[in-house]
N, C-alpha and C positions, 0 to 999 in steps of 0.2 A: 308435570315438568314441562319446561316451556319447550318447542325443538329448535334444532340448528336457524333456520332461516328465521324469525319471530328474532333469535336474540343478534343473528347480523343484523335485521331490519333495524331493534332495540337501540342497537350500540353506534352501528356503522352508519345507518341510513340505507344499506342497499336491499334491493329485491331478491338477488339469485347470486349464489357463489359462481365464480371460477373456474373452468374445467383445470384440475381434478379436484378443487376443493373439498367438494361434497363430499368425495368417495373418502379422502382421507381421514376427516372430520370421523365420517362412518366407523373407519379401521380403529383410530385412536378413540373410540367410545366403545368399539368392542374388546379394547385390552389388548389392542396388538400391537407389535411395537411394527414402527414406519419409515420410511429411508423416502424422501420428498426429494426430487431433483426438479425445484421452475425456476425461472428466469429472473434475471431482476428485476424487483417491481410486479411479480407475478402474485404477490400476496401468498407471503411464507409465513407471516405473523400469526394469519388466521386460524392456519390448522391447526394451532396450539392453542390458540387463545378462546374460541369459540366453544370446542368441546371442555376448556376448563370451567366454563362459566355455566356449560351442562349438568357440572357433578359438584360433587364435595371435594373439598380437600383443595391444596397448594399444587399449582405449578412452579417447577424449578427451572428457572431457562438459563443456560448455559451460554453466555456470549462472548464474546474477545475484544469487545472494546467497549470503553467507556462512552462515547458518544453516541455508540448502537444502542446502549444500555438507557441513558437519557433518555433520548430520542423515545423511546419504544413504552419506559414508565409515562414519560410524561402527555401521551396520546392517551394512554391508557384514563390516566388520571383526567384529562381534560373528558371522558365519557363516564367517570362518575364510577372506574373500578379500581379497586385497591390493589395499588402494585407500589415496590419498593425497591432499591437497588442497593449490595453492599461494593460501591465502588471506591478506588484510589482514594489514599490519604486520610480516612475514616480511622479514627483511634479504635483500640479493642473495647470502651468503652462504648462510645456510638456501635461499633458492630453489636455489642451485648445487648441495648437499645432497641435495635432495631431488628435484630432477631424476635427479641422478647414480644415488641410490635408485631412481627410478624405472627407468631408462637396464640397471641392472644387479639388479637384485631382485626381477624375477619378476612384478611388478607390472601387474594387471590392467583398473585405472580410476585416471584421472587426471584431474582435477577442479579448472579454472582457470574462472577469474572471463571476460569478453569484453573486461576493462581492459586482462588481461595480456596480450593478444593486440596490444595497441598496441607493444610492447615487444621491440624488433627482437632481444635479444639470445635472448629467451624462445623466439619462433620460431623461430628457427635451432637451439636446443637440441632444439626439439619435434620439426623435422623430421628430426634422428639418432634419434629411437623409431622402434619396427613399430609404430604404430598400424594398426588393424584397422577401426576403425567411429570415426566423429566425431559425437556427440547432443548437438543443442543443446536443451535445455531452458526451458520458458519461452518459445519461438519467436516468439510476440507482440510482441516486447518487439522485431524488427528492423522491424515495420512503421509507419512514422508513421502508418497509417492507423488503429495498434489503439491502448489504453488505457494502457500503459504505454513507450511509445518510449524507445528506451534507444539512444543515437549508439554506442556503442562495437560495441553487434551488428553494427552495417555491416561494421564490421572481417573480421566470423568465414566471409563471402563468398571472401577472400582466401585463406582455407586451399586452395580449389580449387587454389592453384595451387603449393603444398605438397604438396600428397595427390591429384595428378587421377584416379588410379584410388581412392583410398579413401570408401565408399559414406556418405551420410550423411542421417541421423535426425532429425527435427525432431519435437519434440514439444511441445503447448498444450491447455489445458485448456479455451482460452476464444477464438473465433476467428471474425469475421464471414466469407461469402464474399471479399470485398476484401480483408482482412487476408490471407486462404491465400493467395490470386494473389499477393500480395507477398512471405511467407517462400518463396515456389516461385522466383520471380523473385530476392531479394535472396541468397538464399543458393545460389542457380543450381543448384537440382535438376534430376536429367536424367531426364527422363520418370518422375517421384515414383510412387510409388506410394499411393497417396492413401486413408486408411480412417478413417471416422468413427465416431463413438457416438453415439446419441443425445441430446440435450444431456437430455432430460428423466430423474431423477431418482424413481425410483416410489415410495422409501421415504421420500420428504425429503415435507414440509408445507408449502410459503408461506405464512406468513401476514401480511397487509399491518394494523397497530393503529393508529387514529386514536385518540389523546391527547392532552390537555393537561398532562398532569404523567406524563413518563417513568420520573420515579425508582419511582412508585406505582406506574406499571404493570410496575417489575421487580420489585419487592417482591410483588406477586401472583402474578406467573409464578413464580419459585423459590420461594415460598411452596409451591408445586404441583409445580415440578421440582427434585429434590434434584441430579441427576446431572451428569456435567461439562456445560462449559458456555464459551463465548467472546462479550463482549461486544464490539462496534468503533465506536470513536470517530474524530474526524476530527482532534482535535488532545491534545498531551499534559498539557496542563491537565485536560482530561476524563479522559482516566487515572488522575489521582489523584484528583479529586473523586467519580467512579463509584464506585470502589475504596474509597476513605473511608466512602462513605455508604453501600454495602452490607455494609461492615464493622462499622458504627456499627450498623445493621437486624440484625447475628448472624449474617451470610452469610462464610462464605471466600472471600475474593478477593485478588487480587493485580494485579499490572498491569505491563505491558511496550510502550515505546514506543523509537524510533530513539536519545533523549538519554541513556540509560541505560549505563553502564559494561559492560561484557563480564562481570565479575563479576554484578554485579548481575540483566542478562540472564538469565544461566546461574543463578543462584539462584533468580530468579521463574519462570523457564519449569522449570524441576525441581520448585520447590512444586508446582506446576498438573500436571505429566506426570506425578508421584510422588501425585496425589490429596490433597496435605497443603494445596491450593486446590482449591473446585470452581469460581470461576470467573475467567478468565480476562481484563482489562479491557485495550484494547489497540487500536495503532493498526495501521494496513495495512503497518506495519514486523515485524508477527507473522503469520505464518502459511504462507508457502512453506517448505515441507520438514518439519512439524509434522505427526508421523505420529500423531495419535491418534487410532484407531478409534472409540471411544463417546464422543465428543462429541454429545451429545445437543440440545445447544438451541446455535444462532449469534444473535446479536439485534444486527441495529444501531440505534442509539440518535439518528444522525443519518444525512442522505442521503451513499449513493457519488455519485461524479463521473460513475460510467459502470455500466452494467449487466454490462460485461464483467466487473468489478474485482467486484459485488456475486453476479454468479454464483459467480464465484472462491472469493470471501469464504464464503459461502452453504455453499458446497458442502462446508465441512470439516465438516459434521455429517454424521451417521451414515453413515459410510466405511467401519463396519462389515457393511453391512448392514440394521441393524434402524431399526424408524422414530426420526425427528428430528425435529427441526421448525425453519426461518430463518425468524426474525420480524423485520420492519422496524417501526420505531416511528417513527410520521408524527404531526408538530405541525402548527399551523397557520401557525407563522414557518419551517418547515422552508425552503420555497421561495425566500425571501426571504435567506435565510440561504446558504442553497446558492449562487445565485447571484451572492452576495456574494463568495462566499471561491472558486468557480471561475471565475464570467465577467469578474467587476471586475478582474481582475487581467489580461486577456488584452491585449495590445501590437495597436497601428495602426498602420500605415506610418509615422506620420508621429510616434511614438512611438519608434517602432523606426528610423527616422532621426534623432532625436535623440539617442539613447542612446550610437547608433554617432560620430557625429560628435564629443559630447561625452566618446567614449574615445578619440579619436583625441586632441583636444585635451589631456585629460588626462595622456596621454603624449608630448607633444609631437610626432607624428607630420604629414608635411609630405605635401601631395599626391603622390603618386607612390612614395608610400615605405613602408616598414613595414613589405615581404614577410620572411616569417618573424622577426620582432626577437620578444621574449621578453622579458615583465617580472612581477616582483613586484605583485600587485595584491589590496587588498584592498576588498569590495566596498563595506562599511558607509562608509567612506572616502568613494568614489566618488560613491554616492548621499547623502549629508552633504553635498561640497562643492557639488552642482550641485541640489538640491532635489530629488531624484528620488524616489519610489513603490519601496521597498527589493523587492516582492516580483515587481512590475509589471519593474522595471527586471531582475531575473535572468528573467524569463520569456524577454525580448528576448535575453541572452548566453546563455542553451540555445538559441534559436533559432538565432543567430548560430554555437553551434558545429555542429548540426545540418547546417548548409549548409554548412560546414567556411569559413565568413569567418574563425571564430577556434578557436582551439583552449586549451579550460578544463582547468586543473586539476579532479579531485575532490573538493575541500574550498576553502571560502571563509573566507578572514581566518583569525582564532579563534577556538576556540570557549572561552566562560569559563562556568562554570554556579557561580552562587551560594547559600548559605542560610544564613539566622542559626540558630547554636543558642545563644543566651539569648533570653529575653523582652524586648520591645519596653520593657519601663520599665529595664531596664536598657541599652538603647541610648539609649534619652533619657539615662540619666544618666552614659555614656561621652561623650554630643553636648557635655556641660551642665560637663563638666571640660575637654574637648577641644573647644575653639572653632573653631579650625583646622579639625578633620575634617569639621565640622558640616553645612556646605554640602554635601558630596557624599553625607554620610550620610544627611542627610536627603530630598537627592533621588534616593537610592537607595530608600529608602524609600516615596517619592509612584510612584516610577514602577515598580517591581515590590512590589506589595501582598503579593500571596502566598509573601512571601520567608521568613518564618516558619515556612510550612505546607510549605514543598518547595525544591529546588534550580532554580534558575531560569535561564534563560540569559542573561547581559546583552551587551548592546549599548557596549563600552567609550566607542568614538566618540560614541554621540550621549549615554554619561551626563556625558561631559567636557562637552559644548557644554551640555547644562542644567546642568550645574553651577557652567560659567565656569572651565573651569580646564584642565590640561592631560593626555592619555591616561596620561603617564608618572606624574602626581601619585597618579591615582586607581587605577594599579596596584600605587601604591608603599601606598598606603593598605588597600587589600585585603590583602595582603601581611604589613602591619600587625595587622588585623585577625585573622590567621588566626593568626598567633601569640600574640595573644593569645587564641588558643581561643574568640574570639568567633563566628566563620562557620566553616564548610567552604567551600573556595574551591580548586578547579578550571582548570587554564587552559591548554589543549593547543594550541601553535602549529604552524601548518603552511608548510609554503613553496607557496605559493600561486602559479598561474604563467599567463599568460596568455600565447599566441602570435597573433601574428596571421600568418596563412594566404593572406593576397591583398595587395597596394598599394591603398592608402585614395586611394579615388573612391566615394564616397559618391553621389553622386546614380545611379552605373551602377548601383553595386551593388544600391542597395535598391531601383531600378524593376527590377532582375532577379528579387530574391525578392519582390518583396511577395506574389505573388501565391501562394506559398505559404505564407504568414504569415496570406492569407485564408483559404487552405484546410482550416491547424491548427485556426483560431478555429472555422472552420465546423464542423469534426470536433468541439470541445468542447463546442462551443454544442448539437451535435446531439446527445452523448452524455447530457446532462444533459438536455435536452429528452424522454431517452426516458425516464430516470429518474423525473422529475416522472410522466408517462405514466404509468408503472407503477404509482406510487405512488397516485394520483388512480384509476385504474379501480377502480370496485366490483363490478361483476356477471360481470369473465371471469375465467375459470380463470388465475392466476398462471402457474402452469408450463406452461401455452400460450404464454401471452404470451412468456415466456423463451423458450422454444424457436421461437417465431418468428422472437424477434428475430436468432435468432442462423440464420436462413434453415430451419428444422423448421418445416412447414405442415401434418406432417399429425399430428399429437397429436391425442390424446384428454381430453376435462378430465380433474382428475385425481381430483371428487369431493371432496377435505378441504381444500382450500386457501380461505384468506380471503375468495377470488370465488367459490366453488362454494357454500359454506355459507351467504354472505350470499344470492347468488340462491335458494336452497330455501328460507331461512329468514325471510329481510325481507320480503316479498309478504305471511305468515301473521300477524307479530306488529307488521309496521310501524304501523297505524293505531291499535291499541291502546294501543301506547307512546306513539306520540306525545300523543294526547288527554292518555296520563298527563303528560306534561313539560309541555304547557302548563299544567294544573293546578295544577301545583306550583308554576309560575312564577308563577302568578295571587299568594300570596306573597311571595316573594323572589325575587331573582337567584341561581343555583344554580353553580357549578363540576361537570361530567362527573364528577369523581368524587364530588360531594357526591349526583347525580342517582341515579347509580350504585349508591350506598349505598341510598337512598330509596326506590328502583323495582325494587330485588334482580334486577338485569338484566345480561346479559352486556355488556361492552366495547363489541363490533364490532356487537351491534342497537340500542345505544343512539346507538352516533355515526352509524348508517346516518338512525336516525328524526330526528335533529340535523342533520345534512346537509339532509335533508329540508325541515325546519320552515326552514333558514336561505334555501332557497333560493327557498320560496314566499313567504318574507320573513312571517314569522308570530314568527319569535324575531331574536334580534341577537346578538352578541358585543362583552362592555364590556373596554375597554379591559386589569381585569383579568383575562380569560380568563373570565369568569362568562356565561352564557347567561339572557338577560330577555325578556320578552313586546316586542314590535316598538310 
């Protein structure tokens, strides 16, 4: 039998694993099951991959996305091993298929989603394979204590009793103390063998930018770095506007977020991998399974939710080795903003007992009753008829299925994505012949502005209620529309299913969970709380900090990162600078970059001497982001 390094030499091309590669490889060929904590880009593929290609039988790799899934067969495949994936959209017929392929063809890795683990007919199928080794990928994703909780991981526990002799691998990138205790615990490893990496990163740079005008401060960095590059935004409006406005500057970019077509996906991530983009503008819907080595710069542009997610994030730059650098761009509304779109939206008891009760009503569901019934539900609907907070009120049904009260389909309602391709004077003057359409047209209009500039997602329910008229009118209208070559109009419907999982007793139920609905909040409230943290420290070492958080106390600074440079360097130049700013202010009211320009000074010592002046209260901040004498 051939050994470990003969088939990385074989497959990979390299000479010598990874520390801890070897040892893990080792663990998982002796039958034990393994809890793998390295880095991004630390080569997590291998410890699964390598010992399977040592033995008989199937590996089952468990993953969460379809592009990790891709990604990860199709390297396989270009080295000449047999691997297959049962991803999205695949009829039960291809699934039967390609099982069957699997069952009889030799086939070495097998690569299902944790959904289709839900799906009784798929595991019965699974359990006639030799599977050899089961790697869940992504393992964070079973703990509700980590950043991305995914309900369907619970499911992949239940293999134990599929496979009780078959050893199994969990692998993350990104994992507190707490979280480990829980993939050890949820997925019931038996005496794990447990090996870590150090979360710190020698060749990567932190750098934390206080700014007032983000666009300017990317126009100066790529100004400076030609080389790939991934920007991350938090919503997909900003993906075209980034992407717009670095294209308008002479910059390649492209952009990739969740509302995107498969095709279109696959064309913008092939610009960007093919180099015919260097950079890459995109939401946290890009980047699991995105093997590109020389990514040289990551920059996010607004704050993560969790440090776990911004490690992640972070971490796709220089995978090859050589140096990189994650730059976080910090405004002054960041905080305010942040807190907006994570904590405002988070459910109270007494939020989250309304919600429930008011789906009970809505179904007509009677005390005592309900266990398992099964309906057609769609949410926009829902939250329409009773007044409900659209984003607030789904926070409450992931919880609800979380606990397993109810159990959700994967897609809500439908999704319709709109966009004019004529000019706005020629919709006034389609409005201006056509009286009839007018009304929806034009509050199509008021209420997606950007509909010109991109394809947007609308809301069919609630443009009927501002419009005064009925869902069916205003699809027939779209419709209309589209034939006449006026919009591109999109509209995928899903059969959307709700079960409920208990008999409706509402007051038991929710004084039984609330108390874990405190604990989520608490989890969220804390994750962001550490992010601000992060972002606010000026004088310590970034990639300390990171490795703290994630339980590493003994790092070293690291020397280049945004807190190292400013401590060696704000002490020397601070007092100089400043006297200069006040100066100037003596004058006018100046804008950071207008200062910037005037004082031929770096970024990160002018907003340190700014910080400074603000908080001895010597300067102010006017309303328009301009800095003036106090």
């Amino acid at each position: 039998m051939p050994n470990a390094l003969s088939i990385l030499k074989k497959h990979w091309n390299h000479d010598a694993f990874r520390n801890p590669q070897g040892q893990i490889i080792e663990a998982v060929l002796a039958q034990k099951d393994c809890l793998a904590l390295l880095p991004t880009g630390g080569g997590k593929s291998i410890c699964f991959q390598v010992p399977t290609l040592l033995q008989e039988g199937i590996c089952l790799v468990i993953s969460p996305l379809v592009a990790l899934m891709k990604d990860q067969v199709e390297n396989l495949q270009k080295r000449n091993i047999k691997a297959l994936a049962l991803t999205g959209g695949l009829s039960t017929n291809d699934l039967i298929d390609l099982l069957d392929n699997c069952q009889f063809g030799n086939y070495k890795f097998l690569y299902l989603s944790p959904e289709r683990l839900q799906i009784a007919w798929i595991v019965e199928r699974l359990e006639k394979l030799p599977i050899s080794l089961i790697a869940v990928d992504e393992a964070h994703c079973i703990s509700q204590w980590g950043h991305d909780f995914r309900p369907a991981y619970l499911k992949i526990g239940l293999l134990r009793h599929s496979f009780p002799k078959t050893p199994v691998i969990a692998l993350t990138a990104s994992a507190t103390a707490r979280v480990q205790e829980d993939i050890v615990a949820q997925l019931g490893l038996r005496q794990p063998e447990i090996f870590k990496q150090s979360f710190v990163r020698p060749n990567l740079s932190y750098q934390i930018v206080q700014t007032n005008d983000k666009l300017y401060s990317l126009e100066q960095l790529f100004a400076k770095n030609t080389e790939p590059a991934i920007i991350y935004v938090r919503n997909r409006k900003s993906c075209y506007d980034y992407s717009a406005q670095l294209t308008a500057l002479g910059y390649s970019a492209t952009f990739y977020h969740g509302g995107l077509s498969t095709k279109e996906k696959e064309k913008n991530r092939q610009d960007w991998m093919q180099a015919k983009a260097q950079i890459m503008v995109a939401t946290n819907a890009f980047g699991m399974g995105i093997d590109r080595p020389d990514v040289k710069t990551v920059v996010h542009v607004q704050l993560p939710d969790s440090l776990e997610n911004y490690y992640q994030e972070a971490g796709r730059a220089g995978r090859d080795g050589n140096e990189a650098q994650a730059i976080l761009l910090a405004g002054p509304s960041d905080q305010i903003q942040a807190e907006s779109q994570f904590l405002a939206h988070l459910p109270d008891k007494a939020f989250l007992g309304l919600v429930y009760k008011k789906l009970n009503a809505y179904f007509q569901i009677a005390y005592g009753e309900g266990l398992n019934e099964q309906f057609r539900f769609n949410l926009q609907q829902f939250c329409l008829k009773y007044d409900l907070p659209t984003l607030k009120t789904y926070s409450c049904l992931q919880f609800l299925d979380r606990q397993g009260v109810l159990q959700l389909s994967s897609e809500f309602s439908q999704k319709v994505q709109l966009q004019f391709t004529i000019p706005s004077k020629e919709v006034l003057r389609y409005c201006s012949l056509n009286p009839k359409d007018e009304p929806i047209v034009s509050t199509l209009m008021r209420l997606y502005p950007g509909i010109y500039e991109m394809s947007v997602p609308l809301n069919i329910p609630f443009l009927a209620k501002k419009a005064e008229c009925t869902e069916a009118r205003v699809e027939q209208l779209l419709e209309k529309l589209l034939q006449k070559e006026m919009v591109v109009y999109q509209a995928h419907k899903n059969d959307t299913s709700i079960v409920f999982m208990e008999v409706r007793d509402e007051d038991h139920l929710i004084n039984r969970i609330a108390k874990y609905l405190a604990t989520q909040n608490e989890i969220k409230t804390n994750q962001l709380r550490a992010v601000l943290k992060y972002v606010s420290q000026t004088h310590r070492c970034c990639s300390q900090f990171l490795a703290a958080y994630f339980g590493d106390t003994t790092t070293q600074a690291c020397g280049k990162c945004s807190g190292c440079t400013t401590q060696s360097s704000n002490t020397q130049n601070s007092h100089n600078l400043a006297q200069a700013i006040l100066d100037e202010l003596q004058a006018a009211a100046f804008s950071s970059r207008d200062l910037a320009i005037k004082l031929a000074c770096e970024e990160a010592s002018l907003i340190f001497a700014l910080q400074t002046l603000l908080e001895n209260k010597q300067i102010k901040l006017t309303a328009t982001n301009r800095y003036t004498l106090y």
